[in-house]
N, C-alpha and C positions, 0 to 999 in steps of 0.2 A: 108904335106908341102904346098900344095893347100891351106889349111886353113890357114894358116899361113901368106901366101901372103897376103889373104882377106883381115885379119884384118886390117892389116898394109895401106891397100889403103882404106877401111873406117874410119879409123883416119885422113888420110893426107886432106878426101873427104869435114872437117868439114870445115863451113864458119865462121873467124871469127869476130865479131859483135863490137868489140871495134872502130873502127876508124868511125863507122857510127852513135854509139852513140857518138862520141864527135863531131860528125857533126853535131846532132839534138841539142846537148845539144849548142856550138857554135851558130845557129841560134834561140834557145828560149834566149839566153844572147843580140842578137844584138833583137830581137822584144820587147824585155821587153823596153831595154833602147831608143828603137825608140818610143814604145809609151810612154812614159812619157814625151817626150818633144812636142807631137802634143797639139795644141791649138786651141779652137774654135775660130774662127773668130766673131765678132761681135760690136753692138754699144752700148757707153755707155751714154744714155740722161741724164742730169738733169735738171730735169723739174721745171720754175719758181714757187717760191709761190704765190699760188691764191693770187689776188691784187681785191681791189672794185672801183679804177679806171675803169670808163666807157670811150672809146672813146668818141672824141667829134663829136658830131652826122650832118657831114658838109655831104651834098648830094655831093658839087662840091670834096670832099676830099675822097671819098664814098671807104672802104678796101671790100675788098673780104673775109670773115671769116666764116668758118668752124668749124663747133660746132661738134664735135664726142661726143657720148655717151660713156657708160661701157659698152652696149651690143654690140658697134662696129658700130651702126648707123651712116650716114654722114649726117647732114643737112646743106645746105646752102640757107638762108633769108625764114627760117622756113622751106622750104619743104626737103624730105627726099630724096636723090640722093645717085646715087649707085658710087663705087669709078671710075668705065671707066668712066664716065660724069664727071668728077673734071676738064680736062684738055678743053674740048669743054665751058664748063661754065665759067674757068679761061677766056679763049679766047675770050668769048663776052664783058664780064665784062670790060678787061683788050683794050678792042678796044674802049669801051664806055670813061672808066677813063683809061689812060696810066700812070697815077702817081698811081693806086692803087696796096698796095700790097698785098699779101696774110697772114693771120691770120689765124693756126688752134687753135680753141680754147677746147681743150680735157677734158674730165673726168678724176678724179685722178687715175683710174683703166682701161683704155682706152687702147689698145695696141700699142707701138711704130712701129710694122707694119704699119698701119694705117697712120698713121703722115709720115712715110718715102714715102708710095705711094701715099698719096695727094699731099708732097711735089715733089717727080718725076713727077708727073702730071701737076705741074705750072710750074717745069722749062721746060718741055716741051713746053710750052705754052710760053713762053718768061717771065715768070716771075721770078725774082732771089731773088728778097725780101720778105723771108719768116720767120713769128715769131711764138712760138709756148707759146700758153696761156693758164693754168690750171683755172678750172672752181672751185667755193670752192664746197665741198659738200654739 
C-alpha cells in the first residue's frame, strides 16, 4: 500500500507548463507587434541641381563657402580645414563681413553628416543663413 501512495503523490508532484507557455507566447505577439511600428529617425535632404551660375565675385559682399569633397574633405578659400575649425573660421569671417552668409558647396556623393555639422558649426557662430550648393561632377 506504501507504493500505492507513492505513485499518486508523484503524479500530483507534476508542474504544469501550459499557462507559462501562453505567457511567452502572449509576449512574442506584443514584441513582434511593437517592432513593426519602431522608425528610424532621420533627415531627408534634397539636394539642388548643380547650376553654372557663379557668384558675383564682390569682396565688400564676400560669402563664406565651403567646398566638400566625395572623400569628405572640407576646404575653405582653398585650404583644407578639419570640421572643429568651421565654427572659429565662420566667426572671423563673419566679424570681418556681417552680411556674409554661409555656402556649403558639396560633391554629389558627399555625405549629409558633413553638411549638417558645418551647418551646427555656423549657427554656432551666429550665422543663420545657410545654403547648400551641389558641385556638377
Amino acid at each position: 500500500m506504501a507504493l500505492g501512495k507513492r505513485n499518486k503523490a508523484e503524479e500530483d508532484a507534476q508542474i504544469d507548463l501550459t499557462p507559462m507557455l501562453d505567457v511567452v507566447f502572449i509576449m512574442l505577439i506584443f514584441f513582434i507587434v511593437t517592432a513593426s511600428f519602431v522608425n528610424e529617425s532621420g533627415i531627408d535632404v534634397t539636394r539642388p541641381p548643380p547650376t553654372t551660375d557663379q557668384p558675383p565675385s564682390d569682396t565688400k559682399n564676400r560669402n563664406i563657402v565651403f567646398d566638400v569633397s566625395d572623400s569628405g574633405d572640407i576646404f575653405l578659400e582653398g585650404r583644407r580645414i578639419d570640421v572643429r575649425s568651421v565654427r572659429a573660421n565662420v566667426e572671423r569671417i563673419h566679424a570681418e563681413n556681417p552680411q556674409a552668409k554661409v555656402i556649403i558647396s558639396a560633391a554629389p556623393q558627399a555625405k549629409t553628416e558633413l553638411f549638417v555639422e558645418i551647418s551646427d558649426q555656423a549657427r554656432e557662430a551666429g550665422v543663420y543663413d545657410i545654403s547648400l550648393a551641389t558641385k556638377r561632377r
